[in-house]
C-alpha positions as CSV (number, residue, x, y, z in Angstrom):
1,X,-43.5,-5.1,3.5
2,X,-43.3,-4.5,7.0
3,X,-40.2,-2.2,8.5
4,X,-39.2,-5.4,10.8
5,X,-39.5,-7.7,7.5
6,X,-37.0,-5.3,5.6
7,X,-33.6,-7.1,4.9
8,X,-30.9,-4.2,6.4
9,X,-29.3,-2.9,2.8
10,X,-25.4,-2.8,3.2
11,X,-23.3,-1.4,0.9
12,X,-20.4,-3.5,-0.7
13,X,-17.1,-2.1,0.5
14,X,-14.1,-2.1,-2.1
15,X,-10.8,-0.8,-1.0
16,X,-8.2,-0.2,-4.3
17,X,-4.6,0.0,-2.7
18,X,-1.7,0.9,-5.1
19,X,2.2,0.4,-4.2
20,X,4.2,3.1,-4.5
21,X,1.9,5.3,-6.3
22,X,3.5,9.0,-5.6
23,X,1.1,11.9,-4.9
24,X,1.3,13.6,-7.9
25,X,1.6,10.3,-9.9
26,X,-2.3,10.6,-10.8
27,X,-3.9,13.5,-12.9
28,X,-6.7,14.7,-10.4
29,X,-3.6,15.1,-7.8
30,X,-1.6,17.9,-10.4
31,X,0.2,15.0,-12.9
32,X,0.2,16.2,-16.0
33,X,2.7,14.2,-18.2
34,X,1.1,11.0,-17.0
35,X,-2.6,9.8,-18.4
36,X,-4.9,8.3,-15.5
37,X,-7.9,8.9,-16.9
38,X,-9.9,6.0,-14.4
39,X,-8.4,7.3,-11.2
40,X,-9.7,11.1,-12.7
41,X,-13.1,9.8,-13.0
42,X,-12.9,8.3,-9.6
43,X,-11.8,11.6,-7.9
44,X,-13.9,13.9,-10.2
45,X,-17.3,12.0,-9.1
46,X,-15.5,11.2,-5.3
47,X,-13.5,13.2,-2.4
48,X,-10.7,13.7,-3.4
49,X,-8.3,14.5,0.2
50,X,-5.2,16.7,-0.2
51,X,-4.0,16.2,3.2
52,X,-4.7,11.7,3.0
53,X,-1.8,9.9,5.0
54,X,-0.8,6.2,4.2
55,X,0.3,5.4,8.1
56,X,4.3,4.5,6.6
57,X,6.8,5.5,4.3
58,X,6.9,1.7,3.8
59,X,4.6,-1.3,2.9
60,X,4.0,-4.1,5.5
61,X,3.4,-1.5,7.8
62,X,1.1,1.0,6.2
63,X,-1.0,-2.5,5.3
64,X,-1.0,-3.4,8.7
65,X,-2.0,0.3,9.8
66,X,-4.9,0.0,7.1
67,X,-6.6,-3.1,8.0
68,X,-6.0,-3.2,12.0
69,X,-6.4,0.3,12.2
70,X,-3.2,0.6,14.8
71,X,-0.4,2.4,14.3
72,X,2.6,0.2,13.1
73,X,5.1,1.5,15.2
74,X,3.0,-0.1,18.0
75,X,4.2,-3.5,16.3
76,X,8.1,-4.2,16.3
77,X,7.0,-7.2,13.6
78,X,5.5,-4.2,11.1
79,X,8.5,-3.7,9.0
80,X,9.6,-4.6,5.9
81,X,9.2,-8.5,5.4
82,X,10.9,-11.1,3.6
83,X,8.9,-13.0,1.7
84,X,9.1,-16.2,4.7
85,X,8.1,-13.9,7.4
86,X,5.4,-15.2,9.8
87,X,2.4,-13.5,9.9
88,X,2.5,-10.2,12.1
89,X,-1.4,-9.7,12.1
90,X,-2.8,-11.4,15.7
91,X,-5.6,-14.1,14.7
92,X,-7.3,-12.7,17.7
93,X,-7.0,-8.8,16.5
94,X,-9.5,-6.5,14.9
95,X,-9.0,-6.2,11.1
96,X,-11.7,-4.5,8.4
97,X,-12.1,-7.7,7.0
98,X,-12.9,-9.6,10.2
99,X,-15.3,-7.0,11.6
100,X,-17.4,-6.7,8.1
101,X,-17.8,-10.5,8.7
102,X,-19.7,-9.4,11.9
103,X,-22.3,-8.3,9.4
104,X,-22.4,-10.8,6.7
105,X,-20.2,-9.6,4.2
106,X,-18.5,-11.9,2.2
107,X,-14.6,-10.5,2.2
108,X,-11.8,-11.2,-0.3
109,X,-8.5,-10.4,-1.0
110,X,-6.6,-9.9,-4.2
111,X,-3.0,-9.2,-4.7
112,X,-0.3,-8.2,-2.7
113,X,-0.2,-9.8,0.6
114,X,3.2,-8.8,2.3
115,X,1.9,-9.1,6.2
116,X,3.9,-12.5,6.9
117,X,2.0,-16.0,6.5
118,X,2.2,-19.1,8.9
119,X,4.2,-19.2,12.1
120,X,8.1,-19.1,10.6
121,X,8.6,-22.1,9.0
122,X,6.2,-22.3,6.1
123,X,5.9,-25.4,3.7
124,X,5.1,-24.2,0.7
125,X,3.7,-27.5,-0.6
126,X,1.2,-27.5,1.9
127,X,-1.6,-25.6,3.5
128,X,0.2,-22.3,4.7
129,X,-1.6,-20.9,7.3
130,X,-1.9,-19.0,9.4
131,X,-2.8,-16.6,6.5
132,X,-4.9,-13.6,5.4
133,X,-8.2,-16.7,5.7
134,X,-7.3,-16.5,9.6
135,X,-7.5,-13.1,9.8
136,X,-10.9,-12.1,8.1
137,X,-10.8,-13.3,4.7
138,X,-13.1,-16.2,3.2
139,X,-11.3,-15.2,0.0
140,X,-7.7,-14.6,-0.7
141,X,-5.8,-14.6,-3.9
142,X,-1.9,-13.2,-3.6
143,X,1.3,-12.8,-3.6
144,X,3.0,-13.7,0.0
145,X,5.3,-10.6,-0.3
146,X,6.4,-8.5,-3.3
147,X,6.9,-9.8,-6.9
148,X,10.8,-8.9,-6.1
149,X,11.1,-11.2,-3.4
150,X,10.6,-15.2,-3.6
151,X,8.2,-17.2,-3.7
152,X,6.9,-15.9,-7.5
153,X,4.1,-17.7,-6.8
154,X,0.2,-17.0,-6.2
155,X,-1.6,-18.5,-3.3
156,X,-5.2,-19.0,-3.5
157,X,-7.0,-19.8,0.1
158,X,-3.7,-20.9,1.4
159,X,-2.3,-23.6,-1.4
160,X,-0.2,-22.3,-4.2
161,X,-1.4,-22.4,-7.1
162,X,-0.8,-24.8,-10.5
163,X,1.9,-26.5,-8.3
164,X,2.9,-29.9,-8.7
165,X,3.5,-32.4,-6.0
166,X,6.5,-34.1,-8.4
167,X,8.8,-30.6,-7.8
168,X,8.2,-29.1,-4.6
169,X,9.1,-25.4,-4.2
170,X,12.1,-24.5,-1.2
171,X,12.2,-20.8,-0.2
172,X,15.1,-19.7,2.0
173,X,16.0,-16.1,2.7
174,X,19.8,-16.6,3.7
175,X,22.0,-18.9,1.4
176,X,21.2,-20.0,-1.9
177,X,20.6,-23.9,-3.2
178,X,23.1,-26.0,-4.8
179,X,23.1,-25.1,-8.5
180,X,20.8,-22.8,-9.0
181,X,22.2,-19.5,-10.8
182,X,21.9,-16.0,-9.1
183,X,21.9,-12.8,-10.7
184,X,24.9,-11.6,-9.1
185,X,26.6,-14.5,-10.8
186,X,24.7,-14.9,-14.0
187,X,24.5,-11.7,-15.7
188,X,24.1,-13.1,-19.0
189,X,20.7,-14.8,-17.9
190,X,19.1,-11.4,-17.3
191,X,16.1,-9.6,-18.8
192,X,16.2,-7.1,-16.1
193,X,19.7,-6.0,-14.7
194,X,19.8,-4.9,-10.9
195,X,21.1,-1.6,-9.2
196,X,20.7,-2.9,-5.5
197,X,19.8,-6.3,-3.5
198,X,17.9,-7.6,-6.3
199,X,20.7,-10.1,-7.2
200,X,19.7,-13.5,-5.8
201,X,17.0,-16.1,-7.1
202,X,16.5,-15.5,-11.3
203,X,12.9,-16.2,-12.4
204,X,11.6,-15.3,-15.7
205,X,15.2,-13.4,-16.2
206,X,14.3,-11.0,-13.5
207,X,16.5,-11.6,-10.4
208,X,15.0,-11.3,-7.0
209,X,15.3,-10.7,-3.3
210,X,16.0,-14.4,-1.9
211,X,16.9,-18.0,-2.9
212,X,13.9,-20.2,-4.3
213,X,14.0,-23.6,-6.3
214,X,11.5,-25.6,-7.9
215,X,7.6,-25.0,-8.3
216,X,8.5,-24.3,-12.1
217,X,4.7,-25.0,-12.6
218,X,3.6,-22.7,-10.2
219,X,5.5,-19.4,-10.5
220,X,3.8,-16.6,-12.6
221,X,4.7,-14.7,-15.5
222,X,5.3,-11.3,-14.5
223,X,3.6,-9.0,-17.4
224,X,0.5,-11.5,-16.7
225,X,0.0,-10.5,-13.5
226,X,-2.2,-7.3,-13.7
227,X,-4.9,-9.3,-16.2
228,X,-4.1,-12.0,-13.5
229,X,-5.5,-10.0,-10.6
230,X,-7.9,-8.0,-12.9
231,X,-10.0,-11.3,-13.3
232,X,-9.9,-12.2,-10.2
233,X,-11.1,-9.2,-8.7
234,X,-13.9,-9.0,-11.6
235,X,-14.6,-12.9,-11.1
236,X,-15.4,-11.8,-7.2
237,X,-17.6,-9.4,-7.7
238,X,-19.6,-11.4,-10.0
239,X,-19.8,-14.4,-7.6
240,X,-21.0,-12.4,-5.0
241,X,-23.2,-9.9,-6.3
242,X,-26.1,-10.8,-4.3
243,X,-24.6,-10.4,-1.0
244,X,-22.5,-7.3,0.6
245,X,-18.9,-7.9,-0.6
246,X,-15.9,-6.7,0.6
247,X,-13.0,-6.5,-1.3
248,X,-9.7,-5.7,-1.0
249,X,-7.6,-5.0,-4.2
250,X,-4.3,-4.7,-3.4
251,X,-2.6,-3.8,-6.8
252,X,1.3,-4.5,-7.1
253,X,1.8,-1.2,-9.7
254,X,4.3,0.7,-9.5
255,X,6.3,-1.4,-7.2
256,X,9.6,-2.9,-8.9
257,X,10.1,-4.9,-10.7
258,X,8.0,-3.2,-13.5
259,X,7.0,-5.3,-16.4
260,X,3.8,-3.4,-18.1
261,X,1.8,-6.5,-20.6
262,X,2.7,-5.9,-24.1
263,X,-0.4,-3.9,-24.9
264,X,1.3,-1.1,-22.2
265,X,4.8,-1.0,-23.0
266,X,5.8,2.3,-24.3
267,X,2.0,3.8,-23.8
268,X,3.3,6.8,-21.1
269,X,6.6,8.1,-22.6
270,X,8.0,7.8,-19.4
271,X,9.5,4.4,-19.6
272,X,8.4,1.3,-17.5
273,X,7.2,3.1,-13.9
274,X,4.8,5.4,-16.2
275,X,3.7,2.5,-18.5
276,X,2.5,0.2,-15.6
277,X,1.1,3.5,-13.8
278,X,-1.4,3.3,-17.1
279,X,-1.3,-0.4,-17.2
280,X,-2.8,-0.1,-13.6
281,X,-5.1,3.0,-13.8
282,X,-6.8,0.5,-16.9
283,X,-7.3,-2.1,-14.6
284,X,-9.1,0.4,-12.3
285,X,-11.3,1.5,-15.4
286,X,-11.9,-2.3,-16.5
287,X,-12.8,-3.1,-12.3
288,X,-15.3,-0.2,-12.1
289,X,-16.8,-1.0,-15.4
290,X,-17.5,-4.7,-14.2
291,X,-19.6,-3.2,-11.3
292,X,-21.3,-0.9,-13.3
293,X,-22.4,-3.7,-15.8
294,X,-23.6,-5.8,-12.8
295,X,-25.8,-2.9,-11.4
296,X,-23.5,-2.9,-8.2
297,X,-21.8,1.1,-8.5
298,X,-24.5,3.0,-7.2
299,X,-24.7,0.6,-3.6
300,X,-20.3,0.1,-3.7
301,X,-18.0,2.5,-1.5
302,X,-14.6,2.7,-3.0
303,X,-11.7,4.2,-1.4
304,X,-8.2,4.4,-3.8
305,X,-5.1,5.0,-1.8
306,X,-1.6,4.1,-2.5
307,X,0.6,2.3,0.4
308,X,3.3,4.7,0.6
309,X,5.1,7.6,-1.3
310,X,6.7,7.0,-4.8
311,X,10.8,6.1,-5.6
312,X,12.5,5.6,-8.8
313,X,15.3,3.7,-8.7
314,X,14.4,0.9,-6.4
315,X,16.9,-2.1,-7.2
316,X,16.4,-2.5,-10.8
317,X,17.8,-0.4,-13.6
318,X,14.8,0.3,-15.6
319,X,15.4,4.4,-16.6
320,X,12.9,5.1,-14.6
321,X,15.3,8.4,-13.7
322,X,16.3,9.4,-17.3
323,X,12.6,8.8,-18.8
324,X,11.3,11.1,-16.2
325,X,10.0,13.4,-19.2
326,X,9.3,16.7,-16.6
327,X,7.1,14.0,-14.3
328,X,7.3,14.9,-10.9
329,X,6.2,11.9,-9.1
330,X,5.9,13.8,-5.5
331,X,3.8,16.1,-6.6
332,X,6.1,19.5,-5.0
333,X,6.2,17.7,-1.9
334,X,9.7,16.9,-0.6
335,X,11.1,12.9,0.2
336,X,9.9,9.5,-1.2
337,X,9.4,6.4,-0.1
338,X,11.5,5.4,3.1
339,X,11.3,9.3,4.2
340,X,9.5,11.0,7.2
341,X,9.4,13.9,4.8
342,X,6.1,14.7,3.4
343,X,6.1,12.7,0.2
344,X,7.0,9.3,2.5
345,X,3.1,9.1,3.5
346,X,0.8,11.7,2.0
347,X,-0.2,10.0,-1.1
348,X,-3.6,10.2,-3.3
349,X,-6.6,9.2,-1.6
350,X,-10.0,9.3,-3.2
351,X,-13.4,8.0,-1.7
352,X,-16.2,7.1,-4.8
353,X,-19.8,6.3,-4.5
354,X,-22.0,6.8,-6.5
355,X,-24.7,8.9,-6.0
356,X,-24.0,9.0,-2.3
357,X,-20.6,10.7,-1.8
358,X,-20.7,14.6,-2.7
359,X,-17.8,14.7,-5.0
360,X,-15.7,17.6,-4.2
361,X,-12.4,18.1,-2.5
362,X,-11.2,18.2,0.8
363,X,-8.7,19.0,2.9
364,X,-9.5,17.3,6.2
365,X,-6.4,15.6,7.7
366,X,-7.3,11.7,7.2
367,X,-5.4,8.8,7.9
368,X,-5.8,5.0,6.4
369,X,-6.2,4.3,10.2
370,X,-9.3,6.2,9.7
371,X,-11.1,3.5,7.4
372,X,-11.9,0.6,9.5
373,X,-13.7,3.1,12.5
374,X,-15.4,4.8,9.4
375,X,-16.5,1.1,8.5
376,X,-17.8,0.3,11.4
377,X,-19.9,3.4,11.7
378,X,-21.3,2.8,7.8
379,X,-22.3,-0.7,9.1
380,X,-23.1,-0.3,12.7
381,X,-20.9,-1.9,14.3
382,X,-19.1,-1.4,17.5
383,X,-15.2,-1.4,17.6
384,X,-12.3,-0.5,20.3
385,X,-9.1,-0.8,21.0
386,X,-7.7,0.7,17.6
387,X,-6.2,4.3,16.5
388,X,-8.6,4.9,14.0
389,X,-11.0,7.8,14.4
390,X,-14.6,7.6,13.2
391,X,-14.4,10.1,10.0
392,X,-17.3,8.1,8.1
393,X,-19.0,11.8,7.3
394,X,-15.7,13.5,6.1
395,X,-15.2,10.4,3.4
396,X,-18.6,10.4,2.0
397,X,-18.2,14.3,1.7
398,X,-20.7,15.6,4.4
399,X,-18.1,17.1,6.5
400,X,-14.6,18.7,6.0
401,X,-13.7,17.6,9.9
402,X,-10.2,15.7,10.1
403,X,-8.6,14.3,12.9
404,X,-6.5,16.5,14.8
405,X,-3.4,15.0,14.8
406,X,-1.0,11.8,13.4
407,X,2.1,10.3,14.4
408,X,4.0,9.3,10.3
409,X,6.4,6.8,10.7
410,X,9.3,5.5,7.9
411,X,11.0,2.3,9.1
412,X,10.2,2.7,12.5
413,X,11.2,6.6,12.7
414,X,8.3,9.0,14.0
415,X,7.4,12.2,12.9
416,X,3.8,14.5,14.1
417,X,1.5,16.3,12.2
418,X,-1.0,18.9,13.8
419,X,-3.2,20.9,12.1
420,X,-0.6,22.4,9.4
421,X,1.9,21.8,11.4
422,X,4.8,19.1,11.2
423,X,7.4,18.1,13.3
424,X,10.5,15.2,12.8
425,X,12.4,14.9,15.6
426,X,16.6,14.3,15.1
427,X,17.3,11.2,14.4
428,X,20.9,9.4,13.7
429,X,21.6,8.0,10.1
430,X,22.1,9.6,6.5
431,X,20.3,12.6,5.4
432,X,19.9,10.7,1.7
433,X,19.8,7.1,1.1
434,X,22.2,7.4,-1.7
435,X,21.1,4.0,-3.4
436,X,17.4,5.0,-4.4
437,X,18.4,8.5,-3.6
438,X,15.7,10.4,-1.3
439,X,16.1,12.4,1.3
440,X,15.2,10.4,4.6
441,X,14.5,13.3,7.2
442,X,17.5,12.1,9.6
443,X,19.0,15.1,11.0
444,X,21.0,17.0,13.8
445,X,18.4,18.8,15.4
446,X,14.1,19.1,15.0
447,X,12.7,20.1,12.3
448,X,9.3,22.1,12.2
449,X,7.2,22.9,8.9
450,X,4.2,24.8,8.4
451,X,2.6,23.3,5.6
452,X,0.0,25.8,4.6
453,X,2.6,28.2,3.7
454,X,5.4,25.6,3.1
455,X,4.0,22.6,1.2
456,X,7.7,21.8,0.1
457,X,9.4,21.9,3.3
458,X,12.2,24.0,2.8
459,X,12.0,26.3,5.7
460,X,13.0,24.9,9.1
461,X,10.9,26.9,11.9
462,X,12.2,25.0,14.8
463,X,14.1,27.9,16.1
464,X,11.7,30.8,15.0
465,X,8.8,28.8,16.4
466,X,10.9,27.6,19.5
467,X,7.1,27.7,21.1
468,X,5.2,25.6,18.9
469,X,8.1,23.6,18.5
470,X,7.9,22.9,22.6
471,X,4.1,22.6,21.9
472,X,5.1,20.0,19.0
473,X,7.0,18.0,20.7
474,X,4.9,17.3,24.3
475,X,2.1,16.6,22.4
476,X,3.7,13.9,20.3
477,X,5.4,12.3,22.9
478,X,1.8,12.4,25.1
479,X,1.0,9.7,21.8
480,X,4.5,8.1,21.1
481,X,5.9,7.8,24.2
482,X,9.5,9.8,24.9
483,X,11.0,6.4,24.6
484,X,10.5,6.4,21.1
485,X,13.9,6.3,19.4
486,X,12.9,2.6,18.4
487,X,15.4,3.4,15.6
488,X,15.5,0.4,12.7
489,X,18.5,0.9,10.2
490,X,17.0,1.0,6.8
491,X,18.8,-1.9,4.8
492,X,18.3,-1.8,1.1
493,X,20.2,-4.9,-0.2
């Protein structure tokens, strides 16, 4: 046929994003009392980055980072929502999803949301919008927040789902409703008891972040929802087979609370966080194996990332401390989720496609910021006004070329990276947060870390490196401003 007849091929685009998922939570990344056998695969025939940076220690704002490609701390909204916050994501604003549209891709989300929906006073009985549709997706299956916090209900293109119009749902973040039972006040109801905050609304015995009655109908059944999302992922890629797809699978493991299916519970020996780890790397498997059978792997990029660092005790007492087993979920890197500290934001990242990327791995500094100008190059298309660098070559594997610097952030804190260099400025506040206990990165004076020789972070070279330190610090405020003590108190409730 002739050249100018020739439909342009695109590739489908699938973006696999865990929550919480730790560095070394995943075999190819050093885990060793933990089975991922899916993720492996995906790494073994993929790059898999060393030095890959969620763009927060936290999640609203490393998914903002990921699909806007601007830094979070550039938005005073990107911060840990509730579950009725309005949607922090500008209708009018660049996102992947929105810019693969451009092209003809057909774009979906499924699973966790957590980036604020309508304009701050949602009813949940009727269209909510503005929503993840208004921003770039035709498709969108999720949660609004974070299966801790209410509503415990999915939303399918902007109505909730199985709801019935006879028992309305109510949602309300700051007192409770007349007669319903609480955790804090109904121990004896509980499946699930809580450490921290998780003490208000009780569904399905678990109690939760915020009040929420009615929509008994609607509200899910927590071990159900991996196959839940599973299918509806799968059911995507099968509709849309015969045009580019884009996907985003936003996965809820191993985010609290953690309820592994039957068929998982008790498979990893290390309790509940290591069972829906495996629940979740099987989903993976089962999701990959779906585009193999429908011819799709060799013409799909995948990229695996998690949203920020891992943390054990995160509200619920589940052992997930005791049944540790000699797991180290950070992989040697100091921190956790919530911390400016290495382990805060360097989490596994893994790009896959078949036949195309040149497995191997790599040590480029990337960022998730990185993926929507990489996008935009695979697909021709022209985008500005974002932070994200053009890296397109360094995630299929043709290049080893990072970016040269990122500004980390952890509830609104800042920190720099440079080359092997890290600096965290002095910030006020606890050096632990004593209720999930990590260390936060909160201290007196700078802190300076050379990570090629101190992975761990253990020796402060802010006074021995009084040069780079200087160095450090102008070119981060050139970035950040030197207004940039925004500081956020982190609440855990």
């Amino acid at each position: 046929m002739p050249e100018g007849d020739k439909k342009e091929e695109l590739p489908n685009i699938v973006i696999i994003y865990l929550d919480d998922l730790g560095y070394g939570d995943v075999g190819a990344y050093g885990a060793t009392e933990l089975s991922t056998p899916h993720m492996d695969k995906l790494a073994q025939g993929g790059v898999r980055f060393t030095n890959g940076y969620a763009t927060s220690a936290t999640c609203t704002p490393s998914r903002y980072g990921l699909l806007t490609g601007v830094y979070p701390w550039k938005n005073e909204e990107a911060k840990i929502l509730p579950g009725t916050a309005p949607l922090i994501i500008d209708t009018a604003q660049v996102t992947i999803p929105k810019m693969l549209q451009q092209k003809g891709y057909y774009t979906g989300i499924v699973g966790k949301w957590h980036l604020g929906l309508g304009r701050g006073d949602v009813d949940w009985n009727k269209e909510i919008k503005p929503g993840p549709n208004e921003v770039g997706f035709d498709y969108s299956f999720i949660m609004a927040a974070t299966q801790d916090r209410v509503p415990t209900v999915y939303i399918e293109d902007g109505k909730v789902v199985n709801l019935d119009a006879e028992d309305p749902i109510e949602v309300d973040y700051e007192r409770n409703f007349d007669g319903e039972p609480t955790g804090k006040d109904n121990p004896k109801l509980l499946r699930m008891d809580w450490h921290h905050g998780h003490n208000n609304s009780i569904v399905n015995g678990i109690p939760r972040i915020g009040f929420m009655k009615g929509g008994e109908s609607a509200k899910w059944i927590d071990e159900e929802m991996t196959d839940t999302f599973l299918e509806q992922a799968k059911g995507f890629v099968s509709d849309h087979k015969e045009e580019p797809f884009f996907l985003y699978y936003a996965m809820q493991q191993p985010h609290v609370p953690r309820t592994p299916h039957s068929r998982f519970a008790g498979s990893s020996g290390l309790g509940p966080r290591g069972d829906v780890i495996v629940e979740a790397d099987w989903a993976i498997g089962q999701f990959v194996e779906t585009l193999r059978s429908e011819g799709l792997l060799d013409n799909t990029l995948i990229i695996l990332s998690s949203d920020n660092g891992p943390v054990l005790n995160d509200g619920y007492y589940d052992r997930a401390v005791e049944q540790l087993n000699g797991h180290d979920p950070n992989g040697g890197l100091r921190g956790g989720k919530y911390s400016l500290f290495e382990a805060g934001t360097r989490v596994p990242l893994i790009t896959y496609w078949e036949g195309k990327v040149e497995p191997g791995e790599s040590d480029a500094l990337v960022s998730q910021l990185d993926v929507l100008k990489s996008l935009a190059s695979l697909t021709g298309i022209e985008v500005e006004g974002t932070d994200s660098k053009n890296l397109l070559e360094t995630f299929l594997g043709s290049s080893n070329k990072g970016r040269d610097n990122v500004v980390l952030e952890a509830t609104t804190r800042t920190a720099y990276r440079e080359g092997n260099w890290v600096m965290i400025p002095p910030y006020e506040g606890p050096s632990v947060e004593e209720k999930v206990n990590i260390e936060l990165g909160n201290s007196d004076g700078y802190l300076l870390f050379n990570l090629e020789t101190d992975p761990g972070q253990q020796t402060n070279l802010a006074q021995r490196e009084a040069e780079k330190l200087r160095e450090m610090i102008e070119n981060f405020e050139s970035i950040r401003g030197k207004e940039y003590k925004n500081i956020q108190s982190l609440e855990l409730k």
